[in-house]
Residue, then its C-alpha position, 0 to 999 in steps of 0.5 A: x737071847x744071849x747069855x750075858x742078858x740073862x745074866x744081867x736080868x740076874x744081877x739086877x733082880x739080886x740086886x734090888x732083893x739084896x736092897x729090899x733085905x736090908x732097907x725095908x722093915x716089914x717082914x713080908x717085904x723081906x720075904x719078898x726081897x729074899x725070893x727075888x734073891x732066890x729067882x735070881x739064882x734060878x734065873x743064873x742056874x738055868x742060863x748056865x745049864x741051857x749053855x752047856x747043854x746040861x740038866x742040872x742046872x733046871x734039876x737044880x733050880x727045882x731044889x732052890x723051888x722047893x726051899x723057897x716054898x719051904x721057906x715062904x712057909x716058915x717065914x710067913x708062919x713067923x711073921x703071923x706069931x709075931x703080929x699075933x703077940x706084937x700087933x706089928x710086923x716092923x722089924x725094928x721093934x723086935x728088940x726083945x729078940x736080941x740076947 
């Protein structure tokens, strides 16, 4: 495969979790967009490694893993509190954030 097909899968994927980020109002579904955000980068970094020959992209895309795993964590720990207190995971009734 060529590089400017995985670098076209790449967009796409940024694309539809950059819409999914800002349409959506569930706190899930933007996690989820956030992770497509992060695989896409994943998907560029190895692209460009596997080009020029180099590790580092693959080295770095197991770091953008492991804050993805942390993040997925926090943020769902987040959106529990935030059912727990609101009964609603809708993003647009936590007004009472805003100082």
């Amino acid at each position: 495969m060529l590089l400017n097909q995985f670098l076209l899968l790449s967009a796409v994927l940024f694309c539809i979790g950059v819409y999914g980020v800002i349409v959506r109002r569930n706190g899930v579904l933007v996690l989820m967009s956030i992770e497509l955000i992060l695989n896409a980068v994943n998907i560029n970094l190895v692209a460009f490694g596997t080009m020029t020959d180099a590790a580092i992209g693959q080295v770095f895309a197991l770091f953008v893993i492991a804050v993805a795993a942390a993040e997925v964590g926090v943020g769902l720990a987040i959106v529990l509190l935030i059912y727990r207190n609101r009964q609603s995971i809708d993003i647009d009734e936590l007004d009472e954030l805003k100082g």
